[in-house]
C-alpha positions as CSV (number, residue, x, y, z in Angstrom):
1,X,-191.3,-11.8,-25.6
2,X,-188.3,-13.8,-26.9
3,X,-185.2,-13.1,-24.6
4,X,-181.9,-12.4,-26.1
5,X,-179.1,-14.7,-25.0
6,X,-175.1,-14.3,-25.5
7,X,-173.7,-17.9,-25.2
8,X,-169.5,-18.1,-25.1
9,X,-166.7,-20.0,-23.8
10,X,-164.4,-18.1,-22.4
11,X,-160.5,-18.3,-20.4
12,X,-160.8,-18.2,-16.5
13,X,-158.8,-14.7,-17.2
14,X,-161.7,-13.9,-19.1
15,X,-161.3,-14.1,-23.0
16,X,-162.8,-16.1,-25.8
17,X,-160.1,-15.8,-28.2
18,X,-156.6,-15.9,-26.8
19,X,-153.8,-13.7,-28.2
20,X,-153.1,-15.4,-31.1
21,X,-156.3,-15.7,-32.2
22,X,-157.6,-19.0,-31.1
23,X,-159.9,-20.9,-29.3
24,X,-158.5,-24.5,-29.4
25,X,-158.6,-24.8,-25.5
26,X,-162.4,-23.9,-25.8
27,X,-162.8,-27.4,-28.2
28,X,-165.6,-29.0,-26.3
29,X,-165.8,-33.0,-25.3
30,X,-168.7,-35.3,-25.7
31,X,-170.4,-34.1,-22.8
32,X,-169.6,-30.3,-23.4
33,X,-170.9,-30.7,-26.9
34,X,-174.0,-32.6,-25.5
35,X,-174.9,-29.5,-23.4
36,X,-174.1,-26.7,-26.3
37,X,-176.3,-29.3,-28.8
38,X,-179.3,-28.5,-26.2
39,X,-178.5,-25.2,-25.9
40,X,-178.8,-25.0,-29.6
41,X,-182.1,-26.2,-29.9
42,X,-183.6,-23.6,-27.5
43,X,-182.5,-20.9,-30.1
44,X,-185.3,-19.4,-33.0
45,X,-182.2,-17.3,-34.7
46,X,-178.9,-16.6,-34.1
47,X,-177.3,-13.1,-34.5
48,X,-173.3,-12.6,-35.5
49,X,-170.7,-10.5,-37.6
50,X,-169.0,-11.8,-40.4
51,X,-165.7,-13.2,-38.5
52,X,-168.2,-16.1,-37.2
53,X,-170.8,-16.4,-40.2
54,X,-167.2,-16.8,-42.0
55,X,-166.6,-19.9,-39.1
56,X,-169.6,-21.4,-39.0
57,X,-170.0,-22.0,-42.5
58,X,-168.4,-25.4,-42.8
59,X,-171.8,-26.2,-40.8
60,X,-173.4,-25.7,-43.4
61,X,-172.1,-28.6,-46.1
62,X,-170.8,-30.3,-42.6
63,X,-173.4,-33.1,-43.3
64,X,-171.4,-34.1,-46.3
65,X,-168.1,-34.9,-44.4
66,X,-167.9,-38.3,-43.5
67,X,-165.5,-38.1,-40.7
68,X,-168.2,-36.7,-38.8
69,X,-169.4,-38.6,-35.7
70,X,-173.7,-39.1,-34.9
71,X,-173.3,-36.0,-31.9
72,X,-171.9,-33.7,-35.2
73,X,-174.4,-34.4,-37.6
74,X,-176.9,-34.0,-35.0
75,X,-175.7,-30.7,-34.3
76,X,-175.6,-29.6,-38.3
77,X,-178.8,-30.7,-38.8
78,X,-179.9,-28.3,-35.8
79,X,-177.6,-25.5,-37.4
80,X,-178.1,-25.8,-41.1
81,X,-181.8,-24.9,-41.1
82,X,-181.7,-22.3,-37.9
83,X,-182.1,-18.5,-39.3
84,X,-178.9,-16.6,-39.4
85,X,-178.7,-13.0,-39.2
86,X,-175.2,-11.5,-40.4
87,X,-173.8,-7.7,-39.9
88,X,-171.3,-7.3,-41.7
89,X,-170.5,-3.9,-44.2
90,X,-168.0,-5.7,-46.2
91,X,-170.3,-8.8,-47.9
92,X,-172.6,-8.5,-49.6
93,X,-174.2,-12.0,-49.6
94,X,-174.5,-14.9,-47.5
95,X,-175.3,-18.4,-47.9
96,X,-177.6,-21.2,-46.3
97,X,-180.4,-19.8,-44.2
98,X,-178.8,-16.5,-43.6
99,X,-179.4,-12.8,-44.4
100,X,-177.8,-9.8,-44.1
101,X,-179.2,-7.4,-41.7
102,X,-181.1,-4.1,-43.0
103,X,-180.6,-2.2,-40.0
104,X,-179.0,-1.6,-36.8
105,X,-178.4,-4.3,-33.9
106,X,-181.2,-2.5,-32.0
107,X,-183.4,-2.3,-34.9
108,X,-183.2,-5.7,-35.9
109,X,-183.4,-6.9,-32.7
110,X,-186.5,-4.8,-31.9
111,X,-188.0,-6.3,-35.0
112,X,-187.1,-9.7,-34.0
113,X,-188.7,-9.4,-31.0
114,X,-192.2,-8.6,-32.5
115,X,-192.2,-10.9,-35.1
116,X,-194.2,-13.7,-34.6
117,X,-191.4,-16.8,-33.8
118,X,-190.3,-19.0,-31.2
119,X,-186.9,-19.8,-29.5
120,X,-184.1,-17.2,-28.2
121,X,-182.7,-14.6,-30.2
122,X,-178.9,-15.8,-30.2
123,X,-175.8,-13.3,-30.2
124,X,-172.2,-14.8,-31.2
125,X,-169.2,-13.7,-32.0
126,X,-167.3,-11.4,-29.4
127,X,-167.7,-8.0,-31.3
128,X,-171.2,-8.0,-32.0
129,X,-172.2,-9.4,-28.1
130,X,-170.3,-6.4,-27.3
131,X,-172.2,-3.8,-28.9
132,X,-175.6,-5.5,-27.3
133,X,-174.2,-5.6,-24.0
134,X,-172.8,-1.8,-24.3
135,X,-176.9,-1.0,-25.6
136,X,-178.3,-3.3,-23.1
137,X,-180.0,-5.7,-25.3
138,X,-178.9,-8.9,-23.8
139,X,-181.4,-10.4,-21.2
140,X,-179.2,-13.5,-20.6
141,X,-175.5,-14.6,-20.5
142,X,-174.6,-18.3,-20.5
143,X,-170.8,-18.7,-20.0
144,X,-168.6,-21.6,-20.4
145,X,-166.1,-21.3,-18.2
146,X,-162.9,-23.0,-19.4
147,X,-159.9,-24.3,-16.8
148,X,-157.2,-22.0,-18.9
149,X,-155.5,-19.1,-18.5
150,X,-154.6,-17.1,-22.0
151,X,-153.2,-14.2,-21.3
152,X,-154.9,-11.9,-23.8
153,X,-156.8,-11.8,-26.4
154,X,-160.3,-10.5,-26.9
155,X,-162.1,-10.0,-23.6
156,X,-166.2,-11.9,-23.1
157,X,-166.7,-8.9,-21.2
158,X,-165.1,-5.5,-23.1
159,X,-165.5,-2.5,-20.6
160,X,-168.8,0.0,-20.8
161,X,-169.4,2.8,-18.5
162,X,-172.3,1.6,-16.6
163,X,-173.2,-1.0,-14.1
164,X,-175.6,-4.1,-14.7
165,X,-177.0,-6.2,-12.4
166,X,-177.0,-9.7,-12.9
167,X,-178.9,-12.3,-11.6
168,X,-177.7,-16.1,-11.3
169,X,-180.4,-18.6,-13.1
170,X,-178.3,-22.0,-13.4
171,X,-174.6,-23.2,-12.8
172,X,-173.0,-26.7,-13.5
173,X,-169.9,-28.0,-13.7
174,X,-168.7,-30.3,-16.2
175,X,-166.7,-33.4,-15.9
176,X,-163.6,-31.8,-17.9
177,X,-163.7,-28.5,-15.5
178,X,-165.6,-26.4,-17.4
179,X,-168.5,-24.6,-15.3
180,X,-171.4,-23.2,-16.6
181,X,-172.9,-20.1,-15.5
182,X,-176.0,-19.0,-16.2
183,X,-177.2,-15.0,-15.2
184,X,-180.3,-13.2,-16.2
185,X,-180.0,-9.4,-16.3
186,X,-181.5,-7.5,-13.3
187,X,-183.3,-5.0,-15.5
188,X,-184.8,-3.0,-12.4
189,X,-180.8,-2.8,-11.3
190,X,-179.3,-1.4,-14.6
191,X,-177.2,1.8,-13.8
């Protein structure tokens, strides 16, 4: 069965977008991006709500920019053709290799999970990974641990009212300070 992964950066203080809205301090170096290229090419479609279908389509004509170094094109090519799935209630199309989803998060990921197809089922954006992890539908999360403190912002973690277990799979730590933390959910040790 295909697992379902949540992959973020996030603050040491625990937030992927700061108070202001950004992320700049999560910007990624050569050997950061590297790792989330890899990362990338493990997943058979990625999940997400408009704020980050609105983000993520400059990957989509990203090819076409000639500023772009090898590492960038590498990881477009990886993005442009990778299925999309976007919930969203306020458009009513997407572009590239997206769609909008007909149902539920549950429903479409139960429905993901029997169709034939290879590779993780990806969750991204902070308010969609939320609802999964408040319905227990994410088997994995791979944080990126940046060296920053923000303040605020939106949490990686909102609260929920129950417990979950986690199990630790992988860690490394990267030359700029960012550590990677890999944990599998305990699924006997949900409460």
């Amino acid at each position: 069965m295909r697992s379902v992964t949540c992959s973020m950066g996030v603050s040491l203080d625990g937030h992927v977008v700061g108070p202001d809205g950004g992320f700049d301090w999560a910007a990624p170096d050569e050997e950061l991006f590297r790792f989330v290229t890899d990362e990338l090419r493990q997943v058979g479609v990625h999940l997400m709500g408009r704020r980050l279908y609105e983000t993520m389509l400059y990957w989509e004509t990203a090819d076409q920019d000639p500023a772009l170094d090898d590492s960038m094109l590498e990881w477009a090519a990886l993005w442009k053709p990778l299925p999309k799935v976007v919930f969203s209630t306020t458009l009513s199309t997407v572009r590239g290799n997206a769609r909008l989803a007909s149902g539920g998060l549950a429903e479409e990921i139960e429905r993901l999970r029997a169709a034939p197809g290879e590779g993780d089922i990806a969750i991204g954006g902070p308010t969609l990974a939320a609802e999964a992890a408040a319905s227990g539908l994410i088997d994995e999360y791979r944080v990126r641990v940046h060296p920053v403190l923000v303040g605020g912002g939106i949490p990686f973690f909102p609260p929920h009212e129950r417990r979950v277990d986690l199990e630790l799979v992988e860690t490394r730590t990267f030359s700029s300070g960012v550590l990677y933390l890999r944990y599998r959910v305990a699924r006997g040790a949900v409460r």
